[in-house]
C-alpha positions as CSV (number, residue, x, y, z in Angstrom):
1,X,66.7,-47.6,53.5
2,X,66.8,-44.6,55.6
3,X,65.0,-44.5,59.1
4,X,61.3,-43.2,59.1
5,X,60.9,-39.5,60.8
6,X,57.8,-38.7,62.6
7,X,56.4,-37.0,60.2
8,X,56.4,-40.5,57.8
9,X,54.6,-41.7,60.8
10,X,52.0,-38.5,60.7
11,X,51.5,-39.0,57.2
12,X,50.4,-43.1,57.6
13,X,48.7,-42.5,60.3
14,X,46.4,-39.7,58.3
15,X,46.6,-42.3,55.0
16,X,45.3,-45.5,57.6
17,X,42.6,-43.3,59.1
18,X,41.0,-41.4,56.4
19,X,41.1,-45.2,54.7
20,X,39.0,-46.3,57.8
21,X,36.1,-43.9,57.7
22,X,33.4,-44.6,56.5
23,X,31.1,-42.0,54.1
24,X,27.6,-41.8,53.0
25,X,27.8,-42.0,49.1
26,X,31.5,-43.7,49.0
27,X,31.6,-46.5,51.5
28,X,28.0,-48.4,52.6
29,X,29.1,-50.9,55.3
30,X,32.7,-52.2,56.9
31,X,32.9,-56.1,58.1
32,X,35.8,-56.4,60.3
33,X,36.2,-60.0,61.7
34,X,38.4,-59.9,64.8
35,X,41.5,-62.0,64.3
36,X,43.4,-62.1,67.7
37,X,44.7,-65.3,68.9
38,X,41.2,-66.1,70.4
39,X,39.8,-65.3,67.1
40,X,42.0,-67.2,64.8
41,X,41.5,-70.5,66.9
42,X,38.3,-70.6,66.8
43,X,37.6,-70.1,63.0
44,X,37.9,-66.8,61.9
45,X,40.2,-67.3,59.3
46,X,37.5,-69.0,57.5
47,X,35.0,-66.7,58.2
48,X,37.2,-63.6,56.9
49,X,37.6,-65.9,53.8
50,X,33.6,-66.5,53.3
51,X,33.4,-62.8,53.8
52,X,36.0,-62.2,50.7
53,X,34.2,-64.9,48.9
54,X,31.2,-62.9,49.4
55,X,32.6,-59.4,48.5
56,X,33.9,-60.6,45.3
57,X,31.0,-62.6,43.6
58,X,28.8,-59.4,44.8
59,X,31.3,-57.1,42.8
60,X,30.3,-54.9,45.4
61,X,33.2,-51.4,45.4
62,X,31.2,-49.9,48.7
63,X,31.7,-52.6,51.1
64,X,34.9,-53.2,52.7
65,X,36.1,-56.9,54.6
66,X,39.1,-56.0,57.3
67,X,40.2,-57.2,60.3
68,X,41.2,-56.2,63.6
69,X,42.7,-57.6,67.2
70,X,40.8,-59.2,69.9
71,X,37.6,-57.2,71.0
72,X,36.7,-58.6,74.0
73,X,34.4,-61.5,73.9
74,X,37.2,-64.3,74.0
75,X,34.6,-67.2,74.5
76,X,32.4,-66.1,72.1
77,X,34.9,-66.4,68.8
78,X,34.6,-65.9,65.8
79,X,33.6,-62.3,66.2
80,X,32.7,-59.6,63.6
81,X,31.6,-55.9,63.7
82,X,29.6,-54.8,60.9
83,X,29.7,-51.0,60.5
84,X,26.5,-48.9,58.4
85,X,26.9,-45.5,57.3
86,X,24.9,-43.6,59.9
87,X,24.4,-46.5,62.4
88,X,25.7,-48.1,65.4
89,X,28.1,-50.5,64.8
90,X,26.8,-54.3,65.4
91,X,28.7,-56.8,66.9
92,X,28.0,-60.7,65.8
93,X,29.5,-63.4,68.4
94,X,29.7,-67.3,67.2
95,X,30.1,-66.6,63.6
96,X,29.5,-69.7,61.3
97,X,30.7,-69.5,57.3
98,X,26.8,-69.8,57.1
99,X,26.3,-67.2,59.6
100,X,28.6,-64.9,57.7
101,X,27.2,-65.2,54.5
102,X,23.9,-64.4,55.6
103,X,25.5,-61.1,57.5
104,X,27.4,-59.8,54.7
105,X,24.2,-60.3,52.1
106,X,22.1,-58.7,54.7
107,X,24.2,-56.4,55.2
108,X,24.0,-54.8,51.9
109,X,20.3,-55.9,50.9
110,X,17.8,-55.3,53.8
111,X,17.1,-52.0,55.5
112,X,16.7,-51.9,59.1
113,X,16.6,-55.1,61.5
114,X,19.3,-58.1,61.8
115,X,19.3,-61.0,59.6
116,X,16.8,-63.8,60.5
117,X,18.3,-65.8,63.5
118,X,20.6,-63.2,65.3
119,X,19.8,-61.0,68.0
120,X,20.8,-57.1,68.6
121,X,23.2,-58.1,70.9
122,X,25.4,-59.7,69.0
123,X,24.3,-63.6,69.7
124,X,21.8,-65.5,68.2
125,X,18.3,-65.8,69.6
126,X,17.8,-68.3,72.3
127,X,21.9,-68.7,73.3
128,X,21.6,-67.6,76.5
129,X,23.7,-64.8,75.7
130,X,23.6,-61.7,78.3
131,X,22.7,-59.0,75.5
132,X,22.0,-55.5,76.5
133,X,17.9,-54.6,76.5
134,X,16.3,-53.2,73.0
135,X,16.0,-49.5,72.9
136,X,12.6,-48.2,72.6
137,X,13.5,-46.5,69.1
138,X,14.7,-50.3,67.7
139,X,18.1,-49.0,67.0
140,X,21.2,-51.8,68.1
141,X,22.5,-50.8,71.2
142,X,26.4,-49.1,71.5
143,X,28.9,-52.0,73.2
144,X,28.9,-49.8,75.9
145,X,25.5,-50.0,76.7
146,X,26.1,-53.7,77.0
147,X,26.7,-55.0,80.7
148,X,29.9,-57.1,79.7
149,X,31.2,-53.8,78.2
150,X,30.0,-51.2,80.1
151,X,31.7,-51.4,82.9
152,X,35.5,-52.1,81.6
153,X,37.6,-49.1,81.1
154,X,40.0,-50.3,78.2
155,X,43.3,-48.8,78.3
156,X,45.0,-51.2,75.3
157,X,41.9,-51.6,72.9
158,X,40.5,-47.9,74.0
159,X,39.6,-47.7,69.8
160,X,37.7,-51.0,69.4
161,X,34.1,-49.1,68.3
């Protein structure tokens, strides 16, 4: 096997990234459930399982299920992001395999709003979770307008959102 040049490296770099992006018309929604150490110990595993479970049985083609690293919130594990075309991404901290299943079907079957029993912020209602305030226009706020968030500068994880 011969050694890869840089521009092999160019080329799967272009190939991972235009994968990742998400279009109107092509791709509806992303669920990436965040599978670092913290992640994996606490139950995502199962939860990126319900979420394939899900995805299948919907015979859904416009939803994608990936994962990614650690994103921040060690003590709040299992952690997903659900991306929208055209919105803010939304992160969901504490994730249950019940939890999840109500995500992914809400996240291709309701319009605006979270799925009954979860907050903005990425908790659910009434966990004491610090969650950034609700923006006038009712639209989920960015991580970094969350306090936890909005102060770090990440170096490593720079590409979380």
């Amino acid at each position: 096997m011969s050694a890869l040049k840089i521009e092999g490296l160019y080329e799967i770099k272009g190939k991972v990234l235009r994968s990742s992006v998400l279009e109107s018309g092509k791709s509806a929604a992303r669920i990436t459930v965040h599978m670092g150490t913290c992640g994996i110990s606490s139950g995502a595993a199962d939860i990126l399982q319900v979420f394939k479970e899900e995805l299948k049985s919907s015979k859904r083609k416009d939803i994608s299920v990936t994962t990614s690293g650690c994103a921040g919130i060690c003590n709040r594990e299992p952690l997903i992001t659900v991306e929208r075309v055209g919105e803010e991404p939304v992160k969901y901290a504490d994730v249950t395999k019940e939890k999840a299943r109500e995500i992914f079907r809400s996240t291709w079957s309701r319009g605006k709003g979270c799925p009954s029993g979860f907050s903005r912020g990425g908790g659910t209602e009434g966990d004491g979770f610090r969650r950034a305030p609700f923006r006038e226009d009712g639209e989920d706020p960015h991580t970094r307008d969350i306090p936890f968030f909005g102060m770090q500068n990440p170096v490593v994880m720079k590409n979380r959102d």
